[in-house]
CHARMM-style PDB file with segment names, atoms N, HN, CA, C and O in Angstrom:
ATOM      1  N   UNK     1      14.197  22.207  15.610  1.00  0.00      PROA
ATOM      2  CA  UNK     1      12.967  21.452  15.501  1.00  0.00      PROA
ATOM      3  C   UNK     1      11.805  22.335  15.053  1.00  0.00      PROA
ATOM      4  O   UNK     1      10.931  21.971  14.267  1.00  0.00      PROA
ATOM      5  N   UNK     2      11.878  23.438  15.587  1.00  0.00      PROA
ATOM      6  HN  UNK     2      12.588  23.734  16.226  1.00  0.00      PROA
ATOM      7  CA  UNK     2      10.921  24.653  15.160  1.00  0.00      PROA
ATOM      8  C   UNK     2      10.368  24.467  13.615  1.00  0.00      PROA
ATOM      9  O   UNK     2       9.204  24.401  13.220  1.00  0.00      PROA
ATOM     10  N   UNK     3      11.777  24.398  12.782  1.00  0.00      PROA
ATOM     11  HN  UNK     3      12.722  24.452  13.103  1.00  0.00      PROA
ATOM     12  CA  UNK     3      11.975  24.760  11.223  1.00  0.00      PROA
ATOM     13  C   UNK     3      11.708  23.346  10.567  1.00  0.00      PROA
ATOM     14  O   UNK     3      11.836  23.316   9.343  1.00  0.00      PROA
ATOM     15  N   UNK     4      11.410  22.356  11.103  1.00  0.00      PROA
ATOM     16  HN  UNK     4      11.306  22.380  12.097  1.00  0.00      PROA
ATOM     17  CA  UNK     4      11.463  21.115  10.452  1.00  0.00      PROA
ATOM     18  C   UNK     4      10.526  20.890   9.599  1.00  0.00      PROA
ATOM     19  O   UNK     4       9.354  21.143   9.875  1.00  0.00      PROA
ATOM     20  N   UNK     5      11.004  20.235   8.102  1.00  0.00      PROA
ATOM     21  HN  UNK     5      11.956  20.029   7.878  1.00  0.00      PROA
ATOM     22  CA  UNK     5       9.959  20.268   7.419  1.00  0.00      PROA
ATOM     23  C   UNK     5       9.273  19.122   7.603  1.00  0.00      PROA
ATOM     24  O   UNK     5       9.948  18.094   7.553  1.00  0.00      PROA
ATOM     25  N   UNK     6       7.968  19.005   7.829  1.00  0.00      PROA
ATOM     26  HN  UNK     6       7.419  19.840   7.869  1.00  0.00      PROA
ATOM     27  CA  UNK     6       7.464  17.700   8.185  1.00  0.00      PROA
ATOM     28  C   UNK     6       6.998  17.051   7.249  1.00  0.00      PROA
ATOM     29  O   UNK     6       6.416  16.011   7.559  1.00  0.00      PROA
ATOM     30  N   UNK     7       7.072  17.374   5.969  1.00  0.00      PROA
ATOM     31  HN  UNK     7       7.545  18.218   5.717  1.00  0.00      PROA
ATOM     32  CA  UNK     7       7.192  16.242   5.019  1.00  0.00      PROA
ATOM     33  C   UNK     7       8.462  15.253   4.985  1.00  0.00      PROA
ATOM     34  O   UNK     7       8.475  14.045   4.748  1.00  0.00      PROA
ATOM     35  N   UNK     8       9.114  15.787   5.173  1.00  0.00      PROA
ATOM     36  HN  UNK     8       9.103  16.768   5.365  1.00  0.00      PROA
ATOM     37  CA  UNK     8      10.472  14.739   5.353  1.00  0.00      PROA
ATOM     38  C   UNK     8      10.307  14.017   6.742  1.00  0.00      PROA
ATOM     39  O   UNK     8      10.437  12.793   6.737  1.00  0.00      PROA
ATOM     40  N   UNK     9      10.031  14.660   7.943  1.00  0.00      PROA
ATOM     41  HN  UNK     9       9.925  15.655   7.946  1.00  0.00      PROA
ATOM     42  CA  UNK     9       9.801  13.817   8.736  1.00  0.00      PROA
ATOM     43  C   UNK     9      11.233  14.371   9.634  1.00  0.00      PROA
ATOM     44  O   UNK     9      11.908  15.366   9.368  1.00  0.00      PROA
ATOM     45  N   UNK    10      11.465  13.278  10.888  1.00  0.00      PROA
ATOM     46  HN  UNK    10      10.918  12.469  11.103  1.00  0.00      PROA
ATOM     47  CA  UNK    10      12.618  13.489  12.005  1.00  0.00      PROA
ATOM     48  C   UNK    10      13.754  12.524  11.574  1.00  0.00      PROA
ATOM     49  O   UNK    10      13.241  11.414  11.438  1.00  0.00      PROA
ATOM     50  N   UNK    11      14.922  12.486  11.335  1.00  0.00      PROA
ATOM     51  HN  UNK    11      15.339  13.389  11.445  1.00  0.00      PROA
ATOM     52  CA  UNK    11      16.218  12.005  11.057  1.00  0.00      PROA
ATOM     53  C   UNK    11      16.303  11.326  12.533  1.00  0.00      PROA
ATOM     54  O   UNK    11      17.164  11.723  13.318  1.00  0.00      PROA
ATOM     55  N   UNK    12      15.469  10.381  12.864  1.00  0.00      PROA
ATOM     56  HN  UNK    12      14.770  10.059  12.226  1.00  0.00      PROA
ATOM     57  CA  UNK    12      16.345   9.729  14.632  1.00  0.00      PROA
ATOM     58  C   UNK    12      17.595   9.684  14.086  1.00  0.00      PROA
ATOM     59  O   UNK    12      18.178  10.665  14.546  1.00  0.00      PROA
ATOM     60  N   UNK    13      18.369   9.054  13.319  1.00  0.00      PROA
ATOM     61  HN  UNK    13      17.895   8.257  12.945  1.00  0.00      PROA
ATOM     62  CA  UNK    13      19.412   7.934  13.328  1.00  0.00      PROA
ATOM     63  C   UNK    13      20.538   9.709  13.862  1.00  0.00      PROA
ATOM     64  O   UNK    13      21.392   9.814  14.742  1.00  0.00      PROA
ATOM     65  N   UNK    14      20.101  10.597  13.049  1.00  0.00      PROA
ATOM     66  HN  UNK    14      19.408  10.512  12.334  1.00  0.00      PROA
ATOM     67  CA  UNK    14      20.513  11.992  13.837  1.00  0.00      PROA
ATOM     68  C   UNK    14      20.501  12.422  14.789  1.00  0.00      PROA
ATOM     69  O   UNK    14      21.386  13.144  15.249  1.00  0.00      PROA
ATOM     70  N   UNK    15      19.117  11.965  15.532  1.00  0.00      PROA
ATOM     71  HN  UNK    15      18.398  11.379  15.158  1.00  0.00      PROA
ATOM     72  CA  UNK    15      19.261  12.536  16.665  1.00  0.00      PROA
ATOM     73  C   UNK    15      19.520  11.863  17.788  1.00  0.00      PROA
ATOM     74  O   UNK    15      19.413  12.308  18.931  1.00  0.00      PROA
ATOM     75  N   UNK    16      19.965  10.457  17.372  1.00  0.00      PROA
ATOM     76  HN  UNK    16      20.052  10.095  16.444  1.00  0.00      PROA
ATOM     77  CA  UNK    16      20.436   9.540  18.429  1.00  0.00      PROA
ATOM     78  C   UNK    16      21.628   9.427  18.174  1.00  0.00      PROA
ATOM     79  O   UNK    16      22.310   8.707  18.904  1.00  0.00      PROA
ATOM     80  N   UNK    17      22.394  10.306  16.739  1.00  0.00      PROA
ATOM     81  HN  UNK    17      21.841  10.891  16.146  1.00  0.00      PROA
ATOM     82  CA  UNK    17      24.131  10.108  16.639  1.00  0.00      PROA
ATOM     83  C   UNK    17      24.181  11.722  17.626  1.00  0.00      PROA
ATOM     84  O   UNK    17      24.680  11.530  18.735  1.00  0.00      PROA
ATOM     85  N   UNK    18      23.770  13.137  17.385  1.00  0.00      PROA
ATOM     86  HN  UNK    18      23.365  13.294  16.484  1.00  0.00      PROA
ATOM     87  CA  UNK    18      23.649  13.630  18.638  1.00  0.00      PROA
ATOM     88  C   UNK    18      23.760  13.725  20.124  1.00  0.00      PROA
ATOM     89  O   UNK    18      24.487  14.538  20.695  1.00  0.00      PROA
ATOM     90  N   UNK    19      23.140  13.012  20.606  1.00  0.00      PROA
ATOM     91  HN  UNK    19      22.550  12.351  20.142  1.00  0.00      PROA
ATOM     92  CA  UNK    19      22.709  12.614  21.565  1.00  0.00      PROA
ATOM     93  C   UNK    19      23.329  11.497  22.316  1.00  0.00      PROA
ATOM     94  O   UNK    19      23.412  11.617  23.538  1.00  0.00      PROA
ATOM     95  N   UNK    20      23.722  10.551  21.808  1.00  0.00      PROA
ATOM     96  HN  UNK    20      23.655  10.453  20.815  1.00  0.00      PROA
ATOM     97  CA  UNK    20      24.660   9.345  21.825  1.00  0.00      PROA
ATOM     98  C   UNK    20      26.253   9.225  21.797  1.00  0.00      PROA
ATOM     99  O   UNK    20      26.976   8.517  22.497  1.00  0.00      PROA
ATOM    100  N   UNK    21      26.588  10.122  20.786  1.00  0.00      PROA
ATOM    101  HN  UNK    21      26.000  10.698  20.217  1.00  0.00      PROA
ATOM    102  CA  UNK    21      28.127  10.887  20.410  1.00  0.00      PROA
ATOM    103  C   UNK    21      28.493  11.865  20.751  1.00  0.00      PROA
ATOM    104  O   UNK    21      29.550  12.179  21.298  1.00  0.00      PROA
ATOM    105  N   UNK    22      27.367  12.617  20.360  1.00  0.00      PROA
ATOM    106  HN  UNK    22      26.508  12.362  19.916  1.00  0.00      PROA
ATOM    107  CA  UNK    22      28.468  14.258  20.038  1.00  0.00      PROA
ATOM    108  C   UNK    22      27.589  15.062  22.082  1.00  0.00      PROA
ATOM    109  O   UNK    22      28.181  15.621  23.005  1.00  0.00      PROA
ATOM    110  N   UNK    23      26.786  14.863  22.000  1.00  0.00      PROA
ATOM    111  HN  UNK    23      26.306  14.409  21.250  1.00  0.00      PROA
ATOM    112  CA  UNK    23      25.940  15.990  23.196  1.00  0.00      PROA
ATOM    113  C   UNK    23      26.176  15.191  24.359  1.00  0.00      PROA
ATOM    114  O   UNK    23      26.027  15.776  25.431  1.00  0.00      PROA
ATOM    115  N   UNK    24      26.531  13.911  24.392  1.00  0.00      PROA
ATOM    116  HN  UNK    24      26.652  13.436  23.521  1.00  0.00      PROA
ATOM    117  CA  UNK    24      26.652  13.022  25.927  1.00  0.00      PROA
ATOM    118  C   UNK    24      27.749  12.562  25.733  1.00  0.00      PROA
ATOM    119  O   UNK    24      28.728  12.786  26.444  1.00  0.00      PROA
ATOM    120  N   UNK    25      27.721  11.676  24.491  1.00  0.00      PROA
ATOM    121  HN  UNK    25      26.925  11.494  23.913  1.00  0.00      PROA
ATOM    122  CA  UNK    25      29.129  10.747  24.341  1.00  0.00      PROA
ATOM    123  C   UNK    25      29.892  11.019  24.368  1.00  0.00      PROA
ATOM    124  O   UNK    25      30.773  10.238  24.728  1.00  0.00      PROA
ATOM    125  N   UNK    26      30.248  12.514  23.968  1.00  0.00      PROA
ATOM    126  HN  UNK    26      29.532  13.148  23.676  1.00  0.00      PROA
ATOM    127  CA  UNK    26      31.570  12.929  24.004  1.00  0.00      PROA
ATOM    128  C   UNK    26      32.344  13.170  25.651  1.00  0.00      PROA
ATOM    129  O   UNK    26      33.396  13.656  26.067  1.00  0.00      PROA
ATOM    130  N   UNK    27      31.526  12.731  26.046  1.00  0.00      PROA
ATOM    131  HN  UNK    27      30.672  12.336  25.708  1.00  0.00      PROA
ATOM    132  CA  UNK    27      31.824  13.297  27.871  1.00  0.00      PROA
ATOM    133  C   UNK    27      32.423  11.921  28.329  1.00  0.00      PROA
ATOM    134  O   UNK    27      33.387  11.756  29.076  1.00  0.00      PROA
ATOM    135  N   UNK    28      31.435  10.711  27.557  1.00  0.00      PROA
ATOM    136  HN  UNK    28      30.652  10.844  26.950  1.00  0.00      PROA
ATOM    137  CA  UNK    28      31.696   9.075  28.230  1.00  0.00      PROA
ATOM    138  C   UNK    28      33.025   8.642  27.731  1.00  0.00      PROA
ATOM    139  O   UNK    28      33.308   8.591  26.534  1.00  0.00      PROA
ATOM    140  N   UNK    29      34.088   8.233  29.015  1.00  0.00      PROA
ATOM    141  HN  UNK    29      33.858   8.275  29.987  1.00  0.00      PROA
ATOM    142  CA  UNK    29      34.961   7.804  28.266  1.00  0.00      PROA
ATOM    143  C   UNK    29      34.983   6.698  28.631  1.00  0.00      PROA
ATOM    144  O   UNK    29      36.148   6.314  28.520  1.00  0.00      PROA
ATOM    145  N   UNK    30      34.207   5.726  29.117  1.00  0.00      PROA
ATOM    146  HN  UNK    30      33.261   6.037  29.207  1.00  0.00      PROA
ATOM    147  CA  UNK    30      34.145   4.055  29.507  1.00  0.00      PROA
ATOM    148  C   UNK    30      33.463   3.618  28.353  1.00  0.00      PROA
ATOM    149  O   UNK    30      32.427   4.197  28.026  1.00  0.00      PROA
ATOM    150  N   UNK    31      33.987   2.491  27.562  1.00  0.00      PROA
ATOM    151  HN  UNK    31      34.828   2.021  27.827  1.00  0.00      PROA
ATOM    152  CA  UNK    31      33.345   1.586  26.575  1.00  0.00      PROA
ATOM    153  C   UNK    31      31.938   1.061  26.436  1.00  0.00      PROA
ATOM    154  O   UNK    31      31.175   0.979  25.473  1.00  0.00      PROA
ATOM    155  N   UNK    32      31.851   0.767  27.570  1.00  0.00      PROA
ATOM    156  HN  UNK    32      32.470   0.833  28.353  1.00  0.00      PROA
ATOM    157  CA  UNK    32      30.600   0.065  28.013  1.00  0.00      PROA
ATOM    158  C   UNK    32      29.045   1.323  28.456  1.00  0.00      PROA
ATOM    159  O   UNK    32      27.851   1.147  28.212  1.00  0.00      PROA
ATOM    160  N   UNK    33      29.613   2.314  29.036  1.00  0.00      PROA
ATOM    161  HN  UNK    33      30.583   2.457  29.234  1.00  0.00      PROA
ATOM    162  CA  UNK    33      29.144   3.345  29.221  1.00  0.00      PROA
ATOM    163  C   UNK    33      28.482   4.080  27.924  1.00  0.00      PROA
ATOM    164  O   UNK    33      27.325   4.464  27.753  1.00  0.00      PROA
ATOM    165  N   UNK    34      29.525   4.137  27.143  1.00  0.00      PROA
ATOM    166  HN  UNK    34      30.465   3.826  27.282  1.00  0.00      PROA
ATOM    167  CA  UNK    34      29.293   4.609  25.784  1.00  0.00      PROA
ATOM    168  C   UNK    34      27.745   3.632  25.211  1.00  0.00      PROA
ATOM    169  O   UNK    34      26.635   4.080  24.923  1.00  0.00      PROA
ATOM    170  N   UNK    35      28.288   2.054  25.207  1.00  0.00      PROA
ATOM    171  HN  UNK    35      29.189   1.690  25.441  1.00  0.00      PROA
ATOM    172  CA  UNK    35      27.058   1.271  24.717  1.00  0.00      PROA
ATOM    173  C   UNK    35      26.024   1.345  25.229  1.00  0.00      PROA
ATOM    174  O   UNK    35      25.012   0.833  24.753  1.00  0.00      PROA
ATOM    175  N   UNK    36      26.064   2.078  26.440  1.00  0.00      PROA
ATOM    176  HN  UNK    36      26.886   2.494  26.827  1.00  0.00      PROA
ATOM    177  CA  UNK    36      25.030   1.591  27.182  1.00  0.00      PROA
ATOM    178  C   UNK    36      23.977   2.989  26.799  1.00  0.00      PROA
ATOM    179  O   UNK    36      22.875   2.752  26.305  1.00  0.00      PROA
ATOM    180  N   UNK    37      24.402   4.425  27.065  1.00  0.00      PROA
ATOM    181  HN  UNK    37      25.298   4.618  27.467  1.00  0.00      PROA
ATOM    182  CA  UNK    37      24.032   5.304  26.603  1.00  0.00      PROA
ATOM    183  C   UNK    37      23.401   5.265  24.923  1.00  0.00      PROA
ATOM    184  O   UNK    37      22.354   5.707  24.449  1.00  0.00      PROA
ATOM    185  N   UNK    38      24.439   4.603  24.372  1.00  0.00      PROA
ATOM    186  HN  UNK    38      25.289   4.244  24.757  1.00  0.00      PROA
ATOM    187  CA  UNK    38      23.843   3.953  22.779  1.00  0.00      PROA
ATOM    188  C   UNK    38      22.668   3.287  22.804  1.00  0.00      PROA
ATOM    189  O   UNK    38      21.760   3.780  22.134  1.00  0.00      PROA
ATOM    190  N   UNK    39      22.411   2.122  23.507  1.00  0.00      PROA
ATOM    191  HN  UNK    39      23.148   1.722  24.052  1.00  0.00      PROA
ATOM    192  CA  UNK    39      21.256   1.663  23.224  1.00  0.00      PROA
ATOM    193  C   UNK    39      20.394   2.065  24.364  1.00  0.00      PROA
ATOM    194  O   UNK    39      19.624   1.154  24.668  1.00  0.00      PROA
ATOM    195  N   UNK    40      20.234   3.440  25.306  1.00  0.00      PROA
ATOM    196  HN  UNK    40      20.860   4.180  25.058  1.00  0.00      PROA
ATOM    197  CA  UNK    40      19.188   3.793  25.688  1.00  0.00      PROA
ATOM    198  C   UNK    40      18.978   5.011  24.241  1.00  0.00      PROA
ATOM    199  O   UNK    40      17.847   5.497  24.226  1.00  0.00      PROA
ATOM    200  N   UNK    41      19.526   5.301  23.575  1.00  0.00      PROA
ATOM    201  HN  UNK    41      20.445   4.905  23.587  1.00  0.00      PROA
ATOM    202  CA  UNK    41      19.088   6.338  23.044  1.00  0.00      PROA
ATOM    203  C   UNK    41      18.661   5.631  21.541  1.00  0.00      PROA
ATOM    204  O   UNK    41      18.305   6.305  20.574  1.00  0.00      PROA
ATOM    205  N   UNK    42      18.774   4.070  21.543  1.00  0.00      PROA
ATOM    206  HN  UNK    42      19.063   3.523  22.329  1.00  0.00      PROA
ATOM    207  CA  UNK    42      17.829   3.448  20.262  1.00  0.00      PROA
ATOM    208  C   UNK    42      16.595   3.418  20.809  1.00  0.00      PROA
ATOM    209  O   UNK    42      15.722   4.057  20.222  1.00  0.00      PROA
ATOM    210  N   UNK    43      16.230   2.664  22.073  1.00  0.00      PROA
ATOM    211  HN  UNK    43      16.939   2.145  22.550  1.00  0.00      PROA
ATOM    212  CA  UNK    43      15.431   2.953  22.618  1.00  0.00      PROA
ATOM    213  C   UNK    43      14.005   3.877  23.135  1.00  0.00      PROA
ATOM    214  O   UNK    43      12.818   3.672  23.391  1.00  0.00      PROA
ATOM    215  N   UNK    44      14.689   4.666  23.109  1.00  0.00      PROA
ATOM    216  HN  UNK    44      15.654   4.832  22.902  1.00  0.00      PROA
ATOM    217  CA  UNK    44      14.363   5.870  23.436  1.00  0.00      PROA
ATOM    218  C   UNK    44      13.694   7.076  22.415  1.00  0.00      PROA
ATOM    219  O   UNK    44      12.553   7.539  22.425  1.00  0.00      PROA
ATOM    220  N   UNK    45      14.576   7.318  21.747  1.00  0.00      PROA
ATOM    221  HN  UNK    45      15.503   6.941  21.740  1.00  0.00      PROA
ATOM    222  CA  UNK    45      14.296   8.558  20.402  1.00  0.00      PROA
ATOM    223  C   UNK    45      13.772   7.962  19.240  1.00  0.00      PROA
ATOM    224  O   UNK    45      14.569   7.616  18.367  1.00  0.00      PROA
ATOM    225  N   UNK    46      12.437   7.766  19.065  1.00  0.00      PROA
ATOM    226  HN  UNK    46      11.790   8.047  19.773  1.00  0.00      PROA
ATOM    227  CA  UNK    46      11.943   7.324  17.686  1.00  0.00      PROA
ATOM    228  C   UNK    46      10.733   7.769  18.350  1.00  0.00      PROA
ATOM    229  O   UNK    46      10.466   8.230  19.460  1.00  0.00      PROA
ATOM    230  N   UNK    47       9.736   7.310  16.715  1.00  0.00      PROA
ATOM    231  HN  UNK    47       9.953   6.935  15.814  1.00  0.00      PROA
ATOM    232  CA  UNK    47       8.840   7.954  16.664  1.00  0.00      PROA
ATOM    233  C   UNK    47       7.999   7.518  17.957  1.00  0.00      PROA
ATOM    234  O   UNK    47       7.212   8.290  18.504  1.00  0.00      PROA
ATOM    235  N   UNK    48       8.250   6.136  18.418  1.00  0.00      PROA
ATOM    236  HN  UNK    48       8.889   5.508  17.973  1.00  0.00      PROA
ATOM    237  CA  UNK    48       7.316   5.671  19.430  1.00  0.00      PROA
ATOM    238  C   UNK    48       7.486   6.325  20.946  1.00  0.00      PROA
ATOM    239  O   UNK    48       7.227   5.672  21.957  1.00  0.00      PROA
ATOM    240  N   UNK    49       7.837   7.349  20.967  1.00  0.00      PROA
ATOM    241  HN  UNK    49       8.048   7.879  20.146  1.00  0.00      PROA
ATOM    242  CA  UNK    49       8.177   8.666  22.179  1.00  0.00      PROA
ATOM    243  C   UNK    49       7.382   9.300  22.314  1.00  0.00      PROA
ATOM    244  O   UNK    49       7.175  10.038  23.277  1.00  0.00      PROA
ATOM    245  N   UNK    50       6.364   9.062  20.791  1.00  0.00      PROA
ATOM    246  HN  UNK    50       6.532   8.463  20.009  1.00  0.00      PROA
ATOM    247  CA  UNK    50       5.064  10.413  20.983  1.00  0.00      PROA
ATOM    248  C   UNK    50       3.809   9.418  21.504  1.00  0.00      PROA
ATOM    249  O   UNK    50       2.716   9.672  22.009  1.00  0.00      PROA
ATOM    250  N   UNK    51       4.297   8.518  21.243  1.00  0.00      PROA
ATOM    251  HN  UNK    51       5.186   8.312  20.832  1.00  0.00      PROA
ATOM    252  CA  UNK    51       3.048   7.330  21.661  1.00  0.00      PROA
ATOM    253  C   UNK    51       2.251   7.579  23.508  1.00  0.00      PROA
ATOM    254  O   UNK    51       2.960   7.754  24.499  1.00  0.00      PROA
ATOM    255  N   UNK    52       0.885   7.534  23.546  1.00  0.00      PROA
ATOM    256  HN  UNK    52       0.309   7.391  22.741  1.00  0.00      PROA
ATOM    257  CA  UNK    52      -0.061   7.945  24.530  1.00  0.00      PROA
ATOM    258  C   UNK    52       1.365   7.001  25.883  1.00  0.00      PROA
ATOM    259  O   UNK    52       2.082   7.679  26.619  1.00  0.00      PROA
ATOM    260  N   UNK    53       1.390   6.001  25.861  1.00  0.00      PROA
ATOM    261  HN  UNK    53       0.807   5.451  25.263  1.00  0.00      PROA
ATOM    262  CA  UNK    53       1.694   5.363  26.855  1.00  0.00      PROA
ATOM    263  C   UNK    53       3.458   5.485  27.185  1.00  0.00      PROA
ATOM    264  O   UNK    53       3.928   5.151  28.272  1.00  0.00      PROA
ATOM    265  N   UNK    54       4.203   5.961  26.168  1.00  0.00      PROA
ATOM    266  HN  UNK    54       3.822   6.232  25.285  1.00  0.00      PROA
ATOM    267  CA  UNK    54       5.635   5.863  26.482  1.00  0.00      PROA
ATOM    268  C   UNK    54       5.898   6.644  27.267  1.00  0.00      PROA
ATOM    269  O   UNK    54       5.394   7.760  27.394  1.00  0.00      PROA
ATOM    270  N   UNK    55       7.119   5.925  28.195  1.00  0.00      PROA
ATOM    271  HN  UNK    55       7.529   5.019  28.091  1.00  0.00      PROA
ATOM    272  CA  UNK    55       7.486   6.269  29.666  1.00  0.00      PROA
ATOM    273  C   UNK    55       9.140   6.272  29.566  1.00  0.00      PROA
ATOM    274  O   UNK    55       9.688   5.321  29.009  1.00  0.00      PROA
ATOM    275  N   UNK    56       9.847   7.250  30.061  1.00  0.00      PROA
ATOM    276  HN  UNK    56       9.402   8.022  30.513  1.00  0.00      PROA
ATOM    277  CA  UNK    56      11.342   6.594  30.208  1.00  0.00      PROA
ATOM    278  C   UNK    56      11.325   5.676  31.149  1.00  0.00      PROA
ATOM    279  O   UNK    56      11.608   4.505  30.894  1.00  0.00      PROA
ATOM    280  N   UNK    57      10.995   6.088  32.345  1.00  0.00      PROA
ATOM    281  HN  UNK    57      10.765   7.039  32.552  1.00  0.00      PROA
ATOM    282  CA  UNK    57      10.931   4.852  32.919  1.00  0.00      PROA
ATOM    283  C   UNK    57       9.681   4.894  34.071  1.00  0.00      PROA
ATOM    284  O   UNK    57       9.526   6.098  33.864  1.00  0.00      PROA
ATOM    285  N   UNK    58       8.689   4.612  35.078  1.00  0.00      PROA
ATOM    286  HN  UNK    58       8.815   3.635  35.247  1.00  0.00      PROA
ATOM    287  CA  UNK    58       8.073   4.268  35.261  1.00  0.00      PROA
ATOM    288  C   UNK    58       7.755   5.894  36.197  1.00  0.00      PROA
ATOM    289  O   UNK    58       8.448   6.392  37.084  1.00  0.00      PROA
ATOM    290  N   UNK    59       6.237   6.496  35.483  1.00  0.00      PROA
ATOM    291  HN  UNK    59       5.674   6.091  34.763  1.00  0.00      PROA
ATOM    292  CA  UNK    59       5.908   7.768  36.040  1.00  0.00      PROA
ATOM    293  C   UNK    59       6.649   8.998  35.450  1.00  0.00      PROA
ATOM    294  O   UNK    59       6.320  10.130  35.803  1.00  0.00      PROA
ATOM    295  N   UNK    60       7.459   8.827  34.722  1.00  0.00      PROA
ATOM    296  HN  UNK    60       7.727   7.907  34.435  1.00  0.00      PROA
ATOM    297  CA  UNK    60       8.542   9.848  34.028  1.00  0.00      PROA
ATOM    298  C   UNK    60       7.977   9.821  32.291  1.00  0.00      PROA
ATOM    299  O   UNK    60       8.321   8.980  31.461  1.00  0.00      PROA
ATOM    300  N   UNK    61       7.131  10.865  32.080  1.00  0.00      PROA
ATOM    301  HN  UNK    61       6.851  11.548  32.754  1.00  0.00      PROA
ATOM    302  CA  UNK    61       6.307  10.797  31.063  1.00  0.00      PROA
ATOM    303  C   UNK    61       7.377  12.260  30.135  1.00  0.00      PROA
ATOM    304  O   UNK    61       8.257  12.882  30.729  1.00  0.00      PROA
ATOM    305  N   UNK    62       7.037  12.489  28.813  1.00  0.00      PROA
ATOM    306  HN  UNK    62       6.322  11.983  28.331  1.00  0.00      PROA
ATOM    307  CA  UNK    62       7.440  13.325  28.436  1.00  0.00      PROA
ATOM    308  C   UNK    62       6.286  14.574  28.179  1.00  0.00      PROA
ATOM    309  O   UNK    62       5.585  14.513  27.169  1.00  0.00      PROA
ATOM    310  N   UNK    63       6.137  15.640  29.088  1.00  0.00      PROA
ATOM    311  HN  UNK    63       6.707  15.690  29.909  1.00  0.00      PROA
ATOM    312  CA  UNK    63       5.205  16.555  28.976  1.00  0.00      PROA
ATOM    313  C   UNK    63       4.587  16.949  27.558  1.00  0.00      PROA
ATOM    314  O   UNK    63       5.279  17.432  26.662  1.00  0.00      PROA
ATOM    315  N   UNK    64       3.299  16.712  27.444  1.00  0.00      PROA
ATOM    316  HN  UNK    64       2.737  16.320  28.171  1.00  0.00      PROA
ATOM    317  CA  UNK    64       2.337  16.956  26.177  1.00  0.00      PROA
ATOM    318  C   UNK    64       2.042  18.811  25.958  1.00  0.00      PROA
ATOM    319  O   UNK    64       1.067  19.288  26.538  1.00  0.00      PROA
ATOM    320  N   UNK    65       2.805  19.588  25.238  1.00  0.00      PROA
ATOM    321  HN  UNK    65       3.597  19.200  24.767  1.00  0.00      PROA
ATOM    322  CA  UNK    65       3.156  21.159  25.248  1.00  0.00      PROA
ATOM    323  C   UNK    65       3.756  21.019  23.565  1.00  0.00      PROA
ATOM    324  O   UNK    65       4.596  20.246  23.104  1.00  0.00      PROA
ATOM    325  N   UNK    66       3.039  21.976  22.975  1.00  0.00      PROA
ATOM    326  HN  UNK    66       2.356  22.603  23.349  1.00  0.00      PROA
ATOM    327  CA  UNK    66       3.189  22.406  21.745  1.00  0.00      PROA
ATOM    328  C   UNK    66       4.696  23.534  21.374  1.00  0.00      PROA
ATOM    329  O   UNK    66       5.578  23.490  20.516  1.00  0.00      PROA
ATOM    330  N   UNK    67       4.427  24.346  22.363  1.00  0.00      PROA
ATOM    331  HN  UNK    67       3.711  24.381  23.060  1.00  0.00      PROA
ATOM    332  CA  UNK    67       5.655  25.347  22.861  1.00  0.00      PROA
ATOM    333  C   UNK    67       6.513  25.614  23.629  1.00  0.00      PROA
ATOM    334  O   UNK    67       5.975  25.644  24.736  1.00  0.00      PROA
ATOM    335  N   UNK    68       7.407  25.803  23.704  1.00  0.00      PROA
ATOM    336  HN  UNK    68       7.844  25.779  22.805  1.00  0.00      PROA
ATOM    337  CA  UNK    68       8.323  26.210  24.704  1.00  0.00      PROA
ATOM    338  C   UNK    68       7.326  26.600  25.878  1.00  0.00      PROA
ATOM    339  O   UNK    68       7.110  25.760  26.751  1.00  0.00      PROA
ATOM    340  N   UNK    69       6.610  28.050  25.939  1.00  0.00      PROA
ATOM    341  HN  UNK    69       6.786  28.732  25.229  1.00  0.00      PROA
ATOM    342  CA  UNK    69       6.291  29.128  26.331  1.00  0.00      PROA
ATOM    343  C   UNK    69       4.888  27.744  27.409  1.00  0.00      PROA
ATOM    344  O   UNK    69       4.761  27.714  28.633  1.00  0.00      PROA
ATOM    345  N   UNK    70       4.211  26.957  26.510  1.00  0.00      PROA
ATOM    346  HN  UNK    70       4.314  26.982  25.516  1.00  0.00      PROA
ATOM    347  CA  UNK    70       3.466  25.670  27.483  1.00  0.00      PROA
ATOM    348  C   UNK    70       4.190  25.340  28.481  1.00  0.00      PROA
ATOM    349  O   UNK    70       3.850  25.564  29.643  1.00  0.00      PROA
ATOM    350  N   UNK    71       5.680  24.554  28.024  1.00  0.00      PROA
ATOM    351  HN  UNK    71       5.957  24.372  27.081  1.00  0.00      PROA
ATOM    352  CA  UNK    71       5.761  23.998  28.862  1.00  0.00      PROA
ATOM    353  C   UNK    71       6.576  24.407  30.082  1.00  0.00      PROA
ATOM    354  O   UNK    71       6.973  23.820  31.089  1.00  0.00      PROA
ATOM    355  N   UNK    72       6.668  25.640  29.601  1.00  0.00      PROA
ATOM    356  HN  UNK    72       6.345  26.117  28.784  1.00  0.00      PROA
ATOM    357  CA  UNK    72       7.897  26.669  31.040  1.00  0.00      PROA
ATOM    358  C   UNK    72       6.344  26.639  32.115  1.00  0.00      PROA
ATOM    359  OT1 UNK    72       6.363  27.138  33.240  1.00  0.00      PROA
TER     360      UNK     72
END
C-alpha cells in the first residue's frame, strides 16, 4: 500500500479476492461461511471505509494514522 500509485487508485475487487479467498478463505471450509465472509468483505473494503462515519460495527472505528509508526 506504501507504493501505490494513486492515480490508478485501490483494486477492492483485489483486495476483497485477498481477503475473502486467499488470506481468510482459504482457512473456511463451510460453504456458507465462505459467503458469509464474502459479503462482509463487499461490504466492508471500498472506498466508503475512509468515510468520517464508517463503523464495522457499532464503536469499532478504523483508526485515523497516516503511518504505521502513528498508529503503533
Amino acid at each position: 500500500m506504501d507504493e501505490l500509485d494513486p492515480r490508478r487508485g485501490i483494486s477492492w475487487q483485489t483486495v476483497r479476492f485477498m481477503i475473502g479467498e486467499v488470506q481468510y478463505g482459504g482457512r473456511v471450509t463451510d460453504d456458507y461461511d465462505k459467503r458469509l465472509l464474502n459479503t462482509y468483505a463487499k461490504q466492508w473494503f471500498g472506498e466508503g471505509m475512509f468515510a468520517e462515519k464508517f463503523e464495522f460495527a457499532k464503536g469499532y472505528k478504523i483508526p485515523k494514522c497516516r503511518t504505521l509508526a502513528d498508529f503503533r
